[in-house]
N, C-alpha and C positions, 0 to 999 in steps of 0.2 A: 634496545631499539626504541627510536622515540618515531609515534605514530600522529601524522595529524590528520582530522576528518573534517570537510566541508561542507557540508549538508545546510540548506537552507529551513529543511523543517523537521528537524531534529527535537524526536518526541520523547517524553519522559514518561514515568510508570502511572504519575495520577495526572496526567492528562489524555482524554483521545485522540485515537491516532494508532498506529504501526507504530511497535517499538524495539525493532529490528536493532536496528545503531546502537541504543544507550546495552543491550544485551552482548552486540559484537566488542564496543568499548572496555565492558567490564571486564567481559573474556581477555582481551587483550591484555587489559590491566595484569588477570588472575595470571597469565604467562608471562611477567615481567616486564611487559611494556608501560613504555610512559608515554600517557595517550593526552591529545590535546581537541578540542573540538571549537570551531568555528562554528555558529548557528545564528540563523535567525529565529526574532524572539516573536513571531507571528505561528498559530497554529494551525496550519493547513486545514483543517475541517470548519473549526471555530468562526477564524478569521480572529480571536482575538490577540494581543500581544502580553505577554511576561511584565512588560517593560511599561511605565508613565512614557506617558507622551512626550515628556523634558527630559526622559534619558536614552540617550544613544547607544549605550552599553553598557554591560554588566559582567562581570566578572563571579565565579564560584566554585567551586567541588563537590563533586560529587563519586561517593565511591573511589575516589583517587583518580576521578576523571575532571582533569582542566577545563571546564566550556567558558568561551567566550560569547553571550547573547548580542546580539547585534540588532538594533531598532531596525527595522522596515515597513514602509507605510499598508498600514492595514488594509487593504483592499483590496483583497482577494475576492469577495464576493461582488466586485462590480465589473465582470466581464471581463474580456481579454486584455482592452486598457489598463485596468485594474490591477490585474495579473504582472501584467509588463512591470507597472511602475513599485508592484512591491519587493519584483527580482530586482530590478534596478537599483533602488534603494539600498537591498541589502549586497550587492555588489559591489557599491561604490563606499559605502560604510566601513566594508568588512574589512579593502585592503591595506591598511594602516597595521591590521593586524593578520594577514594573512604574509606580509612581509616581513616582520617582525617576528614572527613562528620558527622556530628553527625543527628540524625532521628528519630522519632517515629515510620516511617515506611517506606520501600522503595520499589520502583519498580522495575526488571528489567526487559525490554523488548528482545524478542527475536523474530527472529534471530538479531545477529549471537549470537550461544549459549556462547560465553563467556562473554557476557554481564551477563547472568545466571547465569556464573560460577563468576563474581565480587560479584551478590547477596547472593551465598551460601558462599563464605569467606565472605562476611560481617557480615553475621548471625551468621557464626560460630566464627568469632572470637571480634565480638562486640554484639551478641545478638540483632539486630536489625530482627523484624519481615518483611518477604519481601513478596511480591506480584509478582510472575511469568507470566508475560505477555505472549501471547504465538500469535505472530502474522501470521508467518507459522510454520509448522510442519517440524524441522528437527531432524534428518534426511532425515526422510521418504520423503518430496520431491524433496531431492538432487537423491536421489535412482529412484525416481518414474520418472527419468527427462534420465536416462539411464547411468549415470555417476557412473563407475567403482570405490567404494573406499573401497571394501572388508571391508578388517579390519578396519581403521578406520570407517564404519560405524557401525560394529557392537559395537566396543569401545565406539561411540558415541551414540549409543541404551541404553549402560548401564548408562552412564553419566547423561542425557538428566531422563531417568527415576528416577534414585536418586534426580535428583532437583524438580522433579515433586513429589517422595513422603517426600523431606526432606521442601519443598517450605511452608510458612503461609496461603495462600491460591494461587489459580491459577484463569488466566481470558486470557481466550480463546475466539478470535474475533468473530468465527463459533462455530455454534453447530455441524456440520462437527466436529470441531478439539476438543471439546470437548468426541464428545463420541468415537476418537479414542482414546485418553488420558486416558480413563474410561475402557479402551481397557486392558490397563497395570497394573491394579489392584487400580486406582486411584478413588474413593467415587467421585460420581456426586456433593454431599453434599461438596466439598473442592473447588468448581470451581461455577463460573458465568459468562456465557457469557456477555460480551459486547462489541458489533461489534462496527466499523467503522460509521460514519452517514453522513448524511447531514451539511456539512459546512456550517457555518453562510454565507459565501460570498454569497452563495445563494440566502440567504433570503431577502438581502438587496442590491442586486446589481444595482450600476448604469449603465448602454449602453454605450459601448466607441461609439463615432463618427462618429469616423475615421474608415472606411470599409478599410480591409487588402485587398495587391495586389492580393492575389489568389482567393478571393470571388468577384472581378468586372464582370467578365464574368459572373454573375448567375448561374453557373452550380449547379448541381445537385451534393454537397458533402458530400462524407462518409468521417465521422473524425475516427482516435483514437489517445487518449491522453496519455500518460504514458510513461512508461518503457520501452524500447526494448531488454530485454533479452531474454535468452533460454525459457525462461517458457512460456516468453508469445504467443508464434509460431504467429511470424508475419508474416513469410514467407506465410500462408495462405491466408492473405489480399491481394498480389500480387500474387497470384493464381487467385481472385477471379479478380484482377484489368486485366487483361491477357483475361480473358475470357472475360469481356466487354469492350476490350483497343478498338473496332471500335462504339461503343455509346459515341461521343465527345463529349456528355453533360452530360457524370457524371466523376468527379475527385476522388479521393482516399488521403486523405491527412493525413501523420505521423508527431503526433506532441511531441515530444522529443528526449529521448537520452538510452545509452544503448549501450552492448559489443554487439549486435547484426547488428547496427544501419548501421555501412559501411556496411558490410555484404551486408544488405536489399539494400542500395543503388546502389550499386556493382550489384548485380541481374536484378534491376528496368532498370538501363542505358543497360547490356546487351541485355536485350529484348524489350528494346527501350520504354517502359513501358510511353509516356508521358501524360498519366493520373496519376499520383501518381507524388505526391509531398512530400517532406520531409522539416519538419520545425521545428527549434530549441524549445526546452524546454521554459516555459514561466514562471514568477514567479506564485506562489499559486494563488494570489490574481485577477490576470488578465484572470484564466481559464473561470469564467462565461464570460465574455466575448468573450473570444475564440468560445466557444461552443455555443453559438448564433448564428454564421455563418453554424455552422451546419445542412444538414438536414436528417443525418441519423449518427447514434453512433454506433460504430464495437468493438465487444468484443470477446474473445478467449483467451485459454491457452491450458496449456498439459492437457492431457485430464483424464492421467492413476492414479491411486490410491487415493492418498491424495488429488491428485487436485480436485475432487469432492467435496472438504469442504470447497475451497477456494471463496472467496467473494472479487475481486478485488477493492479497492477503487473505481477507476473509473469508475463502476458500478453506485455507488449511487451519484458520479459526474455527469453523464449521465440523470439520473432519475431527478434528480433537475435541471436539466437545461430544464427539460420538452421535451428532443428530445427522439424517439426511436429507443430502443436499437435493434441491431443485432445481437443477440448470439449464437454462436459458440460454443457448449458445452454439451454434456452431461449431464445427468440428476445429480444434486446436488445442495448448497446449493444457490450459484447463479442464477441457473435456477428455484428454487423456488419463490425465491424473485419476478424473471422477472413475475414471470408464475401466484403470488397471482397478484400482482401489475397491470399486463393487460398492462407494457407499454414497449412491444417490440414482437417480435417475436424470436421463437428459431428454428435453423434448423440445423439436421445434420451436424456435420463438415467433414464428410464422400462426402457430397453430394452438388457437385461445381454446379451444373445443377439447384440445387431447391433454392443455395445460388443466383444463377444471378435472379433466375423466384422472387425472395423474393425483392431482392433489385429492379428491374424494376416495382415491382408492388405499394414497397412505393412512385417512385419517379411518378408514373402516378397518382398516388392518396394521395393528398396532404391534403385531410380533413382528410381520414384515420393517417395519421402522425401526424394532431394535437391532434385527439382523445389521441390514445394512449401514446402521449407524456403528455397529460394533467392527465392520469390515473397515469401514472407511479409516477409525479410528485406529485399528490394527496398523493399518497401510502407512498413515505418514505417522506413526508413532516408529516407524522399523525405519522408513525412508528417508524424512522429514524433519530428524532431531537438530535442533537449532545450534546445538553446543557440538556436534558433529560438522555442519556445518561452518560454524565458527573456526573451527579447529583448523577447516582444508581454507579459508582465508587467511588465518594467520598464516600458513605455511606458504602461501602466495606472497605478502605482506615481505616475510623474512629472507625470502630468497630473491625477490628483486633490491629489499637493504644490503643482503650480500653481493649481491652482483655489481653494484655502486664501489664497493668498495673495493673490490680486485683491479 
C-alpha cells in the first residue's frame, strides 16, 4: 500500500513541535507501507525554514520515509496576513508534486485548510481516495479567538464542509470536533477519532545529567511547554506569576516560541516580573527531559466555542512525564481527560485567588504531587499509547485502499 501525507508542518525528532506524523510514518513504514510525505519546510513554532531562501524544495529519506520539503514564505509570525501567505505559498508550490505522487490512499492534514483543498484536487483529478485529518477546527476557532473575517469565513464555512462531505473518510483528533462536524450534516459512521498520545520518548527516556542553570536554586517550578500564540492566553500565567511575584521560591518558566512570545516578555520586564523565565524552544526528543525539572505543569487556552474540544498535545506530554497538571479551563474534552485520569487539578480560569491557594497548596505538599502525577501517568500510558493508536489508523488507511479497489 502506498500511503501519501500532506501536512504543511510536518515536524521531525530534533526540531520543536508535535511529532505525531514522522511516528505515524514510520509505523506505516514498520507494516509495509510505502510512505510519501509532502511538507512545508517552515516550522510552525519557530517560524524558521529547513530551506535557503533560493531553494524551492528539497528532496530526502528518512527512515524509509520519502519527504518532499516545499519552500513557503516565512511569516508566520506576522499576523493573519502572514499566516495566509505562508499557506498559500506552500499550496501553490506543493502542487507540481502532489500531482506527480502516485497513492493508494492519502492523507491530508488540517489546518491550515489548503492542505484539504490539495487533497480534494488530488481526488478529483487523479481519483486517489483521501483521509481528512482534522486536527483543529477551522474556521470556527479562528472566529471563536475574536478575529474579524466576515466573509471569508463564511466562504470558508462552505469550503471546509464540502471537504468534509466530499472527503473518503474523516479523523478527528477530539470527539469534541467530531460531533461538531456531525453538526453539518456529516454520519458519525464516516469519521473515527484518533487523538494525539503518548510519545514513545516517554517510554523510554534516559535522565540528562546535566541540571539546567534555572533549576539549581531548587525552586519551586511551574513549567509550560509549547507554543505561544493567541490561543493559548499565556498572558494568564503572568497574572498568576504577579500575584505570587513576593513567594521567591516558586518560578514560572516559558519554554518555547510563538507570535505571542515578545509580547509575553515585554509585559514580564515591565512589571519587573523576576520570577518568570523565558526559554527557547527545545528539540522533540530532549522534552522528557526538560519536564523532569518540573514540579508543576500549566495549561490554558481560549476558553469560548470550539475550544472546548480541543486536547492540547502537551496535555498528554505532561501526564507522561508523571507531573501535575494545572488547568486552566472549562469544562471539555481536556478537562475530561485530567478529570478520569485524577492527575492534576482543574480551577476556574476566572478565579486568580483559588489559582494562587492551588498552586501553594501543591508546592507545600509534595507527596500529593507525586500521587497524582503517578495517576495521571497511569492513565494515558493504559489509554494513550501512540503505536496503539497508530495501529487503529493504519487499519482505517487499509480498508479504504481496499475498498478502492473492489
Amino acid at each position: 500500500m502506498k500511503i501519501l501525507l500532506l501536512h504543511q508542518f510536518f515536524i521531525l525528532d530534533s526540531e520543536p513541535g508535535g511529532s505525531r506524523h514522522i511516528f505515524l510514518c514510520r509505523f506505516f513504514k514498520q507494516q509495509g507501507a510505502e510512505v510519501q510525505v509532502i511538507a512545508g519546510a517552515v516550522n510552525y513554532m519557530t517560524g524558521k525554514s529547513k530551506l535557503p531562501f533560493y531553494r524551492l524544495w528539497k528532496k530526502e529519506e528518512i527512515d524509509g520515509i520519502a519527504i518532499t520539503w516545499v519552500s513557503c514564505l516565512p511569516f508566520l509570525k506576522f499576523g493573519m496576513i502572514g499566516k495566509i501567505l505562508c499557506y498559500l505559498s506552500f499550496f501553490f508550490l506543493s502542487l507540481p508534486f502532489v500531482f506527480a505522487a502516485s497513492a493508494d490512499v492519502l492523507i491530508a492534514t488540517s489546518p491550515p485548510p489548503s492542505a484539504a483543498l490539495m487533497g480534494w484536487l488530488s481526488n478529483r483529478l487523479k481519483k486517489i481516495p483521501w483521509v481528512l485529518e482534522i486536527r483543529d477546527l477551522w474556521p470556527e476557532m479562528i472566529r471563536d479567538l475574536g478575529v474579524k473575517i466576515g466573509f471569508l469565513a463564511r466562504t470558508a464555512d462552505k469550503i471546509i464542509a464540502k471537504f468534509y462531505r466530499d472527503s473518503s473518510f474523516i479523523v478527528p483528533l477530539t470527539n469534541g470536533f467530531a460531533k461538531i462536524i456531525a453538526q453539518k450534516g456529516i454520519p458519525m459512521e464516516k469519521m473515527r477519532v484518533i487523538p494525539n498520545g503518548v510519545d514513545p520518548i516517554f517510554e523510554d527516556r534516559v535522565e540528562n545529567e546535566r541540571e539546567p542553570a534555572f533549576n539549581k536554586s531548587g525552586k519551586f517550578s511551574v513549567f509550560y511547554v509549547g507554543s505561544m500564540g493567541r490561543a493559548n492566553q499565556l498572558e494568564t500565567l503572568l497574572k498568576i506569576a504577579e500575584k505570587l511575584v513576593n513567594y521567591r521560591d516558586i518560578q514560572f518558566i516559558f519554554v518555547g516560541d510563538g507570535v505571542e512570545k515578545k509580547k509575553l516578555m515585554r509585559e514580564a520586564s515591565v512589571k519587573k516580573l523576576d520570577n518568570v523565565l523565558f526559554l527557547e524552544p527545545v528539540p522533540r526528543k530532549e522534552v522528557p527531559d526538560l519536564l523532569e525539572k518540573a514540579d508543576l505543569c500549566f495549561l490554558t487556552h481560549a476558553q469560548t466555542g470550539s475550544f472546548s474540544a480541543f486536547i492540547p498535545n502537551r496535555l498528554f506530554d505532561y501526564l507522561a512525564a508523571g507531573k501535575p497538571v494545572l488547568l486552566l479551563l472549562e469544562k471539555g474534552d481536556a478537562s475530561q481527560i485530567l478529570e478520569e485520569s485524577g492527575g492534576g487539578v482543574q480551577v476556574s480560569p476566572e478565579d486568580m485567588d483559588q489559582v494562587a491557594k492551588a498552586i501553594l497548596e501543591l508546592k507545600s505538599n509534595p507527596e500529593k504531587r507525586k500521587k497524582i502525577g503517578e495517576l495521571g501517568k497511569q492513565y494515558v500510558f493504559k489509554k494513550f499509547l501512540r503505536k496503539d493508536l497508530a495501529a487503529e489508523y493504519f487499519k482505517v488507511l487499509k480498508e479504504i485502499a481496499e475498498k478502492k479497489k473492489k
